[in-house]
DRENDO-1510 file (C-alpha; in Angstrom, 1 decimal, always signed):
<recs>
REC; n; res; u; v; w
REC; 1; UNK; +0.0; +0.0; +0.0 .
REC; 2; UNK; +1.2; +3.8; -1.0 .
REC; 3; UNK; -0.1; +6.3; +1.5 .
REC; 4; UNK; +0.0; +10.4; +0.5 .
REC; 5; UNK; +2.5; +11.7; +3.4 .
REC; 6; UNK; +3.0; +15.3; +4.4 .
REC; 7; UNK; +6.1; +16.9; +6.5 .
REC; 8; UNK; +4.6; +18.1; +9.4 .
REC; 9; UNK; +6.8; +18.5; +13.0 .
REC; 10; UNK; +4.8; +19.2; +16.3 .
REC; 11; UNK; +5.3; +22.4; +18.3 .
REC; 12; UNK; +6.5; +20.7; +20.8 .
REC; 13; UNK; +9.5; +19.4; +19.2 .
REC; 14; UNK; +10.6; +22.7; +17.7 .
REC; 15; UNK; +10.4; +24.4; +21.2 .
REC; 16; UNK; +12.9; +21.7; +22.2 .
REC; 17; UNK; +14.8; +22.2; +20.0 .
REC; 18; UNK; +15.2; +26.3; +20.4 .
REC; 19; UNK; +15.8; +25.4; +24.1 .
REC; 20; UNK; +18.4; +22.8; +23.2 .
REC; 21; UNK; +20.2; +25.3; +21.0 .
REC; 22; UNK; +19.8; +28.2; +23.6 .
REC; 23; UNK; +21.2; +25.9; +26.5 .
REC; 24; UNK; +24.4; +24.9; +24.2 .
REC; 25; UNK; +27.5; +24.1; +26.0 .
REC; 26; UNK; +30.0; +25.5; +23.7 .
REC; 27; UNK; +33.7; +23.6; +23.3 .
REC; 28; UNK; +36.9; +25.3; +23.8 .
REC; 29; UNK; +39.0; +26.0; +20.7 .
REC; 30; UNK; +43.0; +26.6; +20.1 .
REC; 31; UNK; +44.0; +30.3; +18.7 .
REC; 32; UNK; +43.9; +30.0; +15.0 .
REC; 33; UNK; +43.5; +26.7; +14.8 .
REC; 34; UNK; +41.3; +27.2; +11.7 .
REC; 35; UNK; +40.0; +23.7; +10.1 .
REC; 36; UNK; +43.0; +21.9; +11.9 .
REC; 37; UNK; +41.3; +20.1; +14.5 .
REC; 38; UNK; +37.7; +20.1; +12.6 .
REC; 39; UNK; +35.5; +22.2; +11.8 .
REC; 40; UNK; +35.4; +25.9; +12.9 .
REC; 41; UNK; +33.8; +27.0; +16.1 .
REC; 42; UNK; +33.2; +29.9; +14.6 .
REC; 43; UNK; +30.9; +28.3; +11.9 .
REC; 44; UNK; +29.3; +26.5; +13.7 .
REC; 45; UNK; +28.3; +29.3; +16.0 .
REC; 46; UNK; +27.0; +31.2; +13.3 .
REC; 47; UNK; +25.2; +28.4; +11.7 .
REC; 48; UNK; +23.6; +27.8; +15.2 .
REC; 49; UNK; +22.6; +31.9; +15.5 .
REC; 50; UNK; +20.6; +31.2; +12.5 .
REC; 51; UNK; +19.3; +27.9; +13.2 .
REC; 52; UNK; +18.0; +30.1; +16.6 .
REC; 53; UNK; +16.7; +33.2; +15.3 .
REC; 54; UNK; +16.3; +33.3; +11.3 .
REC; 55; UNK; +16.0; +30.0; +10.1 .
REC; 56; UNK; +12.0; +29.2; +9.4 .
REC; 57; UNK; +11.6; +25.6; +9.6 .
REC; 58; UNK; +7.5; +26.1; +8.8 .
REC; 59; UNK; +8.4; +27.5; +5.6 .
REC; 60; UNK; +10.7; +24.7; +4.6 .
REC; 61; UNK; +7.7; +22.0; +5.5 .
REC; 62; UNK; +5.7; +24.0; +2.9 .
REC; 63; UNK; +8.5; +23.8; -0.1 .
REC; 64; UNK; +9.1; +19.9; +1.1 .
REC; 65; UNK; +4.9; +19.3; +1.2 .
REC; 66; UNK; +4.3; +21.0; -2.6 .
REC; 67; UNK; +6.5; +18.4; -3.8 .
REC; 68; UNK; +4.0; +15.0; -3.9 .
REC; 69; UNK; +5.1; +12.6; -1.1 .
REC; 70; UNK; +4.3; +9.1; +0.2 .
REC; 71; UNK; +5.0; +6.0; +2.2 .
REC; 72; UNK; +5.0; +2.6; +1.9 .
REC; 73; UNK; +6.3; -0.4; +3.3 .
REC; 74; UNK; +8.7; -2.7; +2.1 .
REC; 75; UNK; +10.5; -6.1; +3.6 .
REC; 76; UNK; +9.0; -4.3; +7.0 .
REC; 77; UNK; +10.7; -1.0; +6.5 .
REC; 78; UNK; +8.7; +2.2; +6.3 .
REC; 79; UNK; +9.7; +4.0; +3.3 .
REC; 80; UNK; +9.3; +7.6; +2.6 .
REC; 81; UNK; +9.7; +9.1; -1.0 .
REC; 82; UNK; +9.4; +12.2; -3.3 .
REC; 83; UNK; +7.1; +11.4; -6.9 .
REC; 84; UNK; +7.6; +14.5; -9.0 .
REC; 85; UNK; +5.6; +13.5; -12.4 .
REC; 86; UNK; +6.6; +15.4; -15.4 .
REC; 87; UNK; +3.7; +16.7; -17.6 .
REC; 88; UNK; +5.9; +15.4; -21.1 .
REC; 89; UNK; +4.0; +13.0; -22.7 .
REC; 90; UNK; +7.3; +10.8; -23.4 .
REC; 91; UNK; +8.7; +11.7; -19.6 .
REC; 92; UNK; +10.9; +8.7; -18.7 .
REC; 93; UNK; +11.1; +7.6; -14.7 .
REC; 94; UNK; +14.2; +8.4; -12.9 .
REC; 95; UNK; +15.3; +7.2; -9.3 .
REC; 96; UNK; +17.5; +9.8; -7.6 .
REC; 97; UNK; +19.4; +8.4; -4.7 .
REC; 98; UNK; +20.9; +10.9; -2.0 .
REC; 99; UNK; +24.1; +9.7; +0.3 .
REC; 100; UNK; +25.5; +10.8; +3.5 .
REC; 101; UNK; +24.7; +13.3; +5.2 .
REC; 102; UNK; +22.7; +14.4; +2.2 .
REC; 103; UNK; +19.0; +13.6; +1.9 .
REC; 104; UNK; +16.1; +14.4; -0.3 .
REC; 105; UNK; +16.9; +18.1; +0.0 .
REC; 106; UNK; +20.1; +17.2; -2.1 .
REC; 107; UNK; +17.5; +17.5; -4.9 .
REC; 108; UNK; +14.9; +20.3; -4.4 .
REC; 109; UNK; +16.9; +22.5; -6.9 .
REC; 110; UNK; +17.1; +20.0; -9.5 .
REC; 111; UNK; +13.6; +18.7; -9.5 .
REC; 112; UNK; +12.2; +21.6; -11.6 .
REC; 113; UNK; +15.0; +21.2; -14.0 .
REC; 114; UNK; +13.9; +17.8; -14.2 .
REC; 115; UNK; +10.2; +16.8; -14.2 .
REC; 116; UNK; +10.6; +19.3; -17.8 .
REC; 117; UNK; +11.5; +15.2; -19.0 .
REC; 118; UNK; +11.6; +12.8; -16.4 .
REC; 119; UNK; +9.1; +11.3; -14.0 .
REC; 120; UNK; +11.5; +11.7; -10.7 .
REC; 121; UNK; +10.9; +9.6; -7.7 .
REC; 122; UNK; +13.3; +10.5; -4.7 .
REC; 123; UNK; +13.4; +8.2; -2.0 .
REC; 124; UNK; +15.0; +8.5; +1.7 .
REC; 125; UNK; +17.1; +5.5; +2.5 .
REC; 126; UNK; +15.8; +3.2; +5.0 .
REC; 127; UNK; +17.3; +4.7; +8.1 .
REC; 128; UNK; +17.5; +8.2; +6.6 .
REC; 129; UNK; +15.0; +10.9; +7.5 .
REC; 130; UNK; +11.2; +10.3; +7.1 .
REC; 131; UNK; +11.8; +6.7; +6.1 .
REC; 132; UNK; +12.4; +6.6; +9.8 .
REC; 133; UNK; +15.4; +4.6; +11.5 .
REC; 134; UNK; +15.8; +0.8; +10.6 .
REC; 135; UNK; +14.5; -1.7; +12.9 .
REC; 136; UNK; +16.7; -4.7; +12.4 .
REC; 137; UNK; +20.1; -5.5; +10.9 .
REC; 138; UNK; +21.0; -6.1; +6.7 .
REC; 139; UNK; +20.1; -2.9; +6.0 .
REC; 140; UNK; +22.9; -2.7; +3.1 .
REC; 141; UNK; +23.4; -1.1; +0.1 .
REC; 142; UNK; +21.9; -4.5; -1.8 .
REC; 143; UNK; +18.8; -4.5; +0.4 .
REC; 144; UNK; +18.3; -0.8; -0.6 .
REC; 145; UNK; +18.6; -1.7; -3.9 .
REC; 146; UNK; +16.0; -4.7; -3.7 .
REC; 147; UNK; +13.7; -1.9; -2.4 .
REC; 148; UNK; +14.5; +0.6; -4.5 .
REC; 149; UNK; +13.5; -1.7; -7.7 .
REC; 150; UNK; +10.4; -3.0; -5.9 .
REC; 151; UNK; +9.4; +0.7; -5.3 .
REC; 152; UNK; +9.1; +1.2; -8.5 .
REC; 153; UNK; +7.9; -1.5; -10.1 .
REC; 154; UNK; +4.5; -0.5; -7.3 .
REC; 155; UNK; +4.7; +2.4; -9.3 .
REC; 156; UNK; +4.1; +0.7; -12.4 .
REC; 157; UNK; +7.3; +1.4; -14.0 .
REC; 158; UNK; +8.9; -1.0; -16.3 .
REC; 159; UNK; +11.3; +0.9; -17.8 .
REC; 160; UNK; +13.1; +3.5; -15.7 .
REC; 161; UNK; +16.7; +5.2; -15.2 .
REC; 162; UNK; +18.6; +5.5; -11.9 .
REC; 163; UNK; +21.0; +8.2; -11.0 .
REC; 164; UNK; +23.4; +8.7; -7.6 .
REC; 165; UNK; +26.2; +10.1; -6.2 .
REC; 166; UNK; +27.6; +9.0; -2.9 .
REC; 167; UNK; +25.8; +6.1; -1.2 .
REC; 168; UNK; +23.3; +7.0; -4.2 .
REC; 169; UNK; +26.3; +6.1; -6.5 .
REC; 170; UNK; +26.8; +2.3; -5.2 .
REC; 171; UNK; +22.7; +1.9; -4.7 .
REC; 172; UNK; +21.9; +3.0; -8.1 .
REC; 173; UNK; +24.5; +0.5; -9.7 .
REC; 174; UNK; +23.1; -2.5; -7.3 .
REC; 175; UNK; +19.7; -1.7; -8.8 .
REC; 176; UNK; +21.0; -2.1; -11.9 .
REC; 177; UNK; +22.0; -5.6; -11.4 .
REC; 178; UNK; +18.3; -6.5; -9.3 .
REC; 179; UNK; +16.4; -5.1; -12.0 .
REC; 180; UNK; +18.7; -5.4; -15.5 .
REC; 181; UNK; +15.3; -5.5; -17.6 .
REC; 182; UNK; +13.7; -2.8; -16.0 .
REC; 183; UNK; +16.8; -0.2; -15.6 .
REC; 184; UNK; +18.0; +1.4; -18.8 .
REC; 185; UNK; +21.0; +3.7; -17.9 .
REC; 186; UNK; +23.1; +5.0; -14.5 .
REC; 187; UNK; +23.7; +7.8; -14.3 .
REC; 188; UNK; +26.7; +8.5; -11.3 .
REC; 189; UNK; +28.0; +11.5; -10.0 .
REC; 190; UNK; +30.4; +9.7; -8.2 .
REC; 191; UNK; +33.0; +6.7; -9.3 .
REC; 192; UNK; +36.2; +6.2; -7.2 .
REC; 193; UNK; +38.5; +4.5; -9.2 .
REC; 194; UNK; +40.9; +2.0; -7.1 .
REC; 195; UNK; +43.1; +0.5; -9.3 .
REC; 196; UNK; +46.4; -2.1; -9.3 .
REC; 197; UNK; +50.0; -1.3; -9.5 .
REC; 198; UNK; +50.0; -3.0; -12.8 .
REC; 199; UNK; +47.2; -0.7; -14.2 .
REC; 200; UNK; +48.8; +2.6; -12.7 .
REC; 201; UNK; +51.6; +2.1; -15.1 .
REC; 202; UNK; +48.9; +1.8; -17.7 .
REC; 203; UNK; +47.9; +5.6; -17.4 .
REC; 204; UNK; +49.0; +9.1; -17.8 .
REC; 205; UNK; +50.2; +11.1; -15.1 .
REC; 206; UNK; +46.8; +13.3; -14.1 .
REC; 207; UNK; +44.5; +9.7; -14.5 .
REC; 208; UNK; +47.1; +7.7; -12.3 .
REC; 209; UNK; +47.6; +11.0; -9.8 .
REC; 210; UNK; +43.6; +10.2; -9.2 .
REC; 211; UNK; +43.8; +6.8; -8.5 .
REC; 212; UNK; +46.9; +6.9; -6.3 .
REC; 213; UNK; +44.6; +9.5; -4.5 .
REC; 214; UNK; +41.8; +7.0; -4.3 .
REC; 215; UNK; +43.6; +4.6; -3.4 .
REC; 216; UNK; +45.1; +6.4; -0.2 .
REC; 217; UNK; +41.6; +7.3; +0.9 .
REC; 218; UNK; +40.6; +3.6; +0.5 .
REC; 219; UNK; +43.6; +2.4; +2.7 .
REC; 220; UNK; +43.2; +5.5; +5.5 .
REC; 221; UNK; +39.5; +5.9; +5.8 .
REC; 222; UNK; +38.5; +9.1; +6.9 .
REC; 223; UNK; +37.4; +9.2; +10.4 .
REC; 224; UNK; +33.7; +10.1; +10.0 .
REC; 225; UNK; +34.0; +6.8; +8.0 .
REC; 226; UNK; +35.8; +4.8; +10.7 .
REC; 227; UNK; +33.6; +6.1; +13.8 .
REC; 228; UNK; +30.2; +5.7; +11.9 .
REC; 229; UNK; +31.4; +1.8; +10.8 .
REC; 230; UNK; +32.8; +1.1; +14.3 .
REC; 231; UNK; +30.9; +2.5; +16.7 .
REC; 232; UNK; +27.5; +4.4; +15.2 .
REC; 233; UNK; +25.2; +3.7; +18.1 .
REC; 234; UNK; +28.3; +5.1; +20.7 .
REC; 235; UNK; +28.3; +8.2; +17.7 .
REC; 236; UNK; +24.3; +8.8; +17.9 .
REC; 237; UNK; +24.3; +9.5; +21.7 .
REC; 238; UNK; +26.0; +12.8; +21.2 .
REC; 239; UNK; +24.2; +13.7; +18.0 .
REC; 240; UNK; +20.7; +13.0; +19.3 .
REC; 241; UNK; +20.6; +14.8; +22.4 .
REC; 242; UNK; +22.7; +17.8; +21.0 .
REC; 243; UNK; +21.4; +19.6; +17.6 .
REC; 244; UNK; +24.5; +21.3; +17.6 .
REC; 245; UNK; +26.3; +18.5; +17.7 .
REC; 246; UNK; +24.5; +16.8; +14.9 .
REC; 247; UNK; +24.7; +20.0; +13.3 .
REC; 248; UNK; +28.4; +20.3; +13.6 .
REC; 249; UNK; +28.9; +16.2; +12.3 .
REC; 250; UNK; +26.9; +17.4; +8.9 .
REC; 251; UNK; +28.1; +21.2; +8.2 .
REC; 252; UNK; +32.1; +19.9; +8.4 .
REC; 253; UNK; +31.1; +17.6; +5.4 .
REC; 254; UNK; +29.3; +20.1; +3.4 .
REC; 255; UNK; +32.2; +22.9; +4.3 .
REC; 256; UNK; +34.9; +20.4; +3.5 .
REC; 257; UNK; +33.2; +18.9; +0.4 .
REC; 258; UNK; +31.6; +21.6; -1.4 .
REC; 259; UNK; +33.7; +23.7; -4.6 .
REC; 260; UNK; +34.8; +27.0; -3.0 .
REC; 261; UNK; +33.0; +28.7; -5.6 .
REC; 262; UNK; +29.6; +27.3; -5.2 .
REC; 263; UNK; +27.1; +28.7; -2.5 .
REC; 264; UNK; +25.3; +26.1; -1.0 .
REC; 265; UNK; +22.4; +28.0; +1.2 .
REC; 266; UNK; +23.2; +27.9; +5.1 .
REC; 267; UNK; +19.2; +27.1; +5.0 .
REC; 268; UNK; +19.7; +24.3; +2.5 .
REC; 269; UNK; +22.2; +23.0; +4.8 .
REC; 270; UNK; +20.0; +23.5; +8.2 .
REC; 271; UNK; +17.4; +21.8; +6.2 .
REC; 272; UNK; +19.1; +18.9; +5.8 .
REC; 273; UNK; +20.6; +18.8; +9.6 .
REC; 274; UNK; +16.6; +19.6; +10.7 .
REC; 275; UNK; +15.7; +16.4; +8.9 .
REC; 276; UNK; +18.1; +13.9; +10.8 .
REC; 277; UNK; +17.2; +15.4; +14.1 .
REC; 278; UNK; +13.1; +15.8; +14.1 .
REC; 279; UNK; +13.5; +12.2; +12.7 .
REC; 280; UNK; +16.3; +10.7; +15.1 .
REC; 281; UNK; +18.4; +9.2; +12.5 .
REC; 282; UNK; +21.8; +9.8; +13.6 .
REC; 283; UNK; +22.4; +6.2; +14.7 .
REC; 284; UNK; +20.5; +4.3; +11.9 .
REC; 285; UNK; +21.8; +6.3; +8.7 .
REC; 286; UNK; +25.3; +6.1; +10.3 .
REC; 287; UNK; +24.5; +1.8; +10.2 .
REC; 288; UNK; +24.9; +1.9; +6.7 .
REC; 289; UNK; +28.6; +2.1; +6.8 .
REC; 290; UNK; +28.7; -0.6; +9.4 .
REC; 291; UNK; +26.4; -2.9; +7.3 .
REC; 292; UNK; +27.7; -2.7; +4.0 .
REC; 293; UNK; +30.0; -4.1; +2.5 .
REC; 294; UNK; +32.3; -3.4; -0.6 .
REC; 295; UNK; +30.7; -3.0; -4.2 .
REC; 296; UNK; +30.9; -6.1; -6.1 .
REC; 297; UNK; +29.3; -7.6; -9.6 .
REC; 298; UNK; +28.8; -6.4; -12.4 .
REC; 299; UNK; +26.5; -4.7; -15.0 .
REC; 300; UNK; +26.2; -4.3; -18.5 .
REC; 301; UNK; +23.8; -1.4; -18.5 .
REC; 302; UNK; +24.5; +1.5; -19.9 .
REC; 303; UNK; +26.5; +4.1; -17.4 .
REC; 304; UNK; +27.3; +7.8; -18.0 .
REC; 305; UNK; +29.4; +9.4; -15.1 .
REC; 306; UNK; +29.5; +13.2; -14.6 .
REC; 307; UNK; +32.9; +13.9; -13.0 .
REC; 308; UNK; +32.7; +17.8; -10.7 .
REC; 309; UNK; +36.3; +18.8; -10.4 .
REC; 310; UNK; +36.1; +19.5; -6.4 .
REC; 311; UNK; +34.5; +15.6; -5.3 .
REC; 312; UNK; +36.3; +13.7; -2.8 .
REC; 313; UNK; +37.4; +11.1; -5.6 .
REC; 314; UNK; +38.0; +11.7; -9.3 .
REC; 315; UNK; +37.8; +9.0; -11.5 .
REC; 316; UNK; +40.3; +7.7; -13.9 .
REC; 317; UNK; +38.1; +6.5; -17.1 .
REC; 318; UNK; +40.4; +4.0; -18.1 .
REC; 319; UNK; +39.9; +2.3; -14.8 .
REC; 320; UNK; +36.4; +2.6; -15.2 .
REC; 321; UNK; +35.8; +1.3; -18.6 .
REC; 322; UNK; +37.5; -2.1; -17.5 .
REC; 323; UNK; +34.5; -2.4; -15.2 .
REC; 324; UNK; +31.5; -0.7; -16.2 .
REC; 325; UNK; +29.7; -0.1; -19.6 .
REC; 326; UNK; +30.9; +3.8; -19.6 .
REC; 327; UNK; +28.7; +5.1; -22.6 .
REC; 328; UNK; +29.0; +9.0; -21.4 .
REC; 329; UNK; +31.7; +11.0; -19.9 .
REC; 330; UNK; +31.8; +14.5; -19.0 .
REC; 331; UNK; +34.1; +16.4; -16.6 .
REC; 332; UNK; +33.2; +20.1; -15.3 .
REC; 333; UNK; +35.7; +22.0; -13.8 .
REC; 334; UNK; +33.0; +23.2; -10.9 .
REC; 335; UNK; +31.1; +21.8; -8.5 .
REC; 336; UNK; +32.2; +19.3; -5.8 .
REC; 337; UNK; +30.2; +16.8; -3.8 .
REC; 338; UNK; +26.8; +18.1; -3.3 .
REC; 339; UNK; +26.5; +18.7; -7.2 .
REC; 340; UNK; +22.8; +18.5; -7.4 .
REC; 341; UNK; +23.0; +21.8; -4.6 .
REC; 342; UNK; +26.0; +23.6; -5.7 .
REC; 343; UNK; +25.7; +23.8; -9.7 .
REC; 344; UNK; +21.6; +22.2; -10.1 .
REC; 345; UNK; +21.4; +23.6; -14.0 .
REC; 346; UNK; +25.1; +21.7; -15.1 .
REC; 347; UNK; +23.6; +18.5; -13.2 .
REC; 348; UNK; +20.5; +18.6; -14.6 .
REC; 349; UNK; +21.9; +19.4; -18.1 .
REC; 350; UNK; +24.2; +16.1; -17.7 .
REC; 351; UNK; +21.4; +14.0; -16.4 .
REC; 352; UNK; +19.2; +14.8; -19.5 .
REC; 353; UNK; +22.1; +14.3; -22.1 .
REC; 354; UNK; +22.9; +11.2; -20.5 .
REC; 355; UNK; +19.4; +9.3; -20.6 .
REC; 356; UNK; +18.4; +11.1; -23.4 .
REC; 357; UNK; +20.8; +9.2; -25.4 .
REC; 358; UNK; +20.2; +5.7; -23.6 .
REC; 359; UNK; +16.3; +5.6; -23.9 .
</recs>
């Protein structure tokens, strides 16, 4: 069963949270230690200011609620999604995937960029936001994937394409491989590139200087990786009970992520960080590190990647033609992480050449 679902967060809660953010118990902080030791008190302070006295969380329930959204259940997991129907006769369905610590305000600038072609559904991960925390283990990135392909054949479509960066990235190839029939391109906005000694010889000097980066960050995973694998639950006491905590865990990765040049809206950002605390999902979205494993198989459906110059990992496309059926290829010298927030009119554009050509 689908059930209409609107964003709606009791009085109650909000007051908390303005007496939580009022009652903070700030940390010390070394003279200039700048982005040393993590992420600014400074910043965070003034993000927290604004949280406090400008930020209008009402008025981000209506932009969320004019977007149609529902819920369903699937393998006893609530499921909350976006359905954004596009009023082109020949629209084609795309499944957006958000990662971490994104959500599905990663898309809310994109979405009228791309209902002008596409049917979009945009689903929170199980664990993530309104689809509520997980109640039991396995919640991986192939049991998302199992969903994500029963979803939308509930929907009635057949023939659909799937699109991800981050977490998004890996789900949106594993649903290419639990529905091959149904999926007709994948579209990633993120595509580390590990690669062999033998096949770093292989490559020029800028392709290998990616992998050799990729490579390091596989070997020495970054600590928000190793403390939300290891110990998420021993995480999501701090990050629950303070919202400037949780606040804090989620603004370092959109600072640290995010092209220099790009403005990413402090009430884009709060948006997101409002989401994971009304909903209590520290501990469950951090799970997904814990749970899942490395990305395996693969898939001959059709894959165009979009590479932003400022992402945590570039690709090398030799790498990635050895192991995916790379059909499109474009590079943009802006944009980092966050691409669907930081340059929405370059991702959109890449999104549409992509599946307009696989179709």
């Amino acid at each position: 069963m689908i059930e209409p679902f609107r964003v709606h967060i009791d009085d109650e809660v909000l007051d908390d949270l303005r007496t939580r953010l009022d009652a903070t118990r700030w940390p010390d902080e070394l003279p200039g230690a700048g982005h040393d030791y993590g992420i600014p008190l400074a910043r965070v302070r003034q993000l927290a200011e604004h949280w406090l006295t400008g930020y209008d969380w009402r008025a981000c329930e209506r932009e969320l609620n004019a977007i149609p959204q529902y819920v369903t259940e699937i393998e006893g997991q609530r499921v909350h999604f976006l359905h954004a129907r596009s009023s082109a006769r020949d629209a084609l369905p795309l499944l957006l995937t958000h990662g971490w610590p994104g959500s599905v305000v990663e898309f809310l600038d994109v979405l009228p960029l791309l209902t002008r072609r596409f049917h979009v559904v945009v689903p929170s991960i199980p664990g993530f936001g309104f689809s509520g925390p997980t109640t039991r283990r396995g919640w991986d990135t192939t049991r998302v994937a199992t969903a994500w392909a029963e979803l939308m054949a509930r929907l009635g479509y057949r023939r659909y394409g799937v699109q991800g960066g981050d977490w998004g990235a890996a789900i949106s190839r594993l649903v290419a491989q639990a529905a091959p029939e149904a999926v007709v391109g994948v579209h990633l906005n993120y595509l580390p590139t590990p690669a062999l000694e033998a096949e770093l010889r292989e490559l020029s000097p800028a392709e290998r200087a990616r992998v050799e980066h990729t490579n390091a960050f596989a070997a020495n995973r970054p600590a928000y990786q190793l403390v939300q694998a290891q110990m998420p639950q021993t995480l999501a006491f701090g990050l629950t009970d303070s919202p400037v905590g949780q606040l804090a865990w989620i603004a370092s990765r959109f600072d640290e992520w995010t092209d220099p040049r790009s403005v990413v809206a402090d009430d884009r950002i709060l948006t997101d960080v409002m989401i994971y605390w009304v909903t209590r999902t520290a501990a469950s979205s951090a799970r997904l590190y814990r749970e899942s494993g490395p990305l395996t198989g693969t898939s001959g459906t059709p894959v165009g990647v979009a590479v932003f110059a400022h992402d945590l990992n570039l690709p090398a496309r030799p790498i990635a033609q050895r192991r995916l059926n790379i059909v499109h290829w474009a590079e943009y010298d802006r944009g980092g992480h966050f691409a669907a927030m930081e340059v929405p009119a370059l991702f959109a554009d890449d999104v549409t050449t992509f599946f307009e050509a696989v179709r």
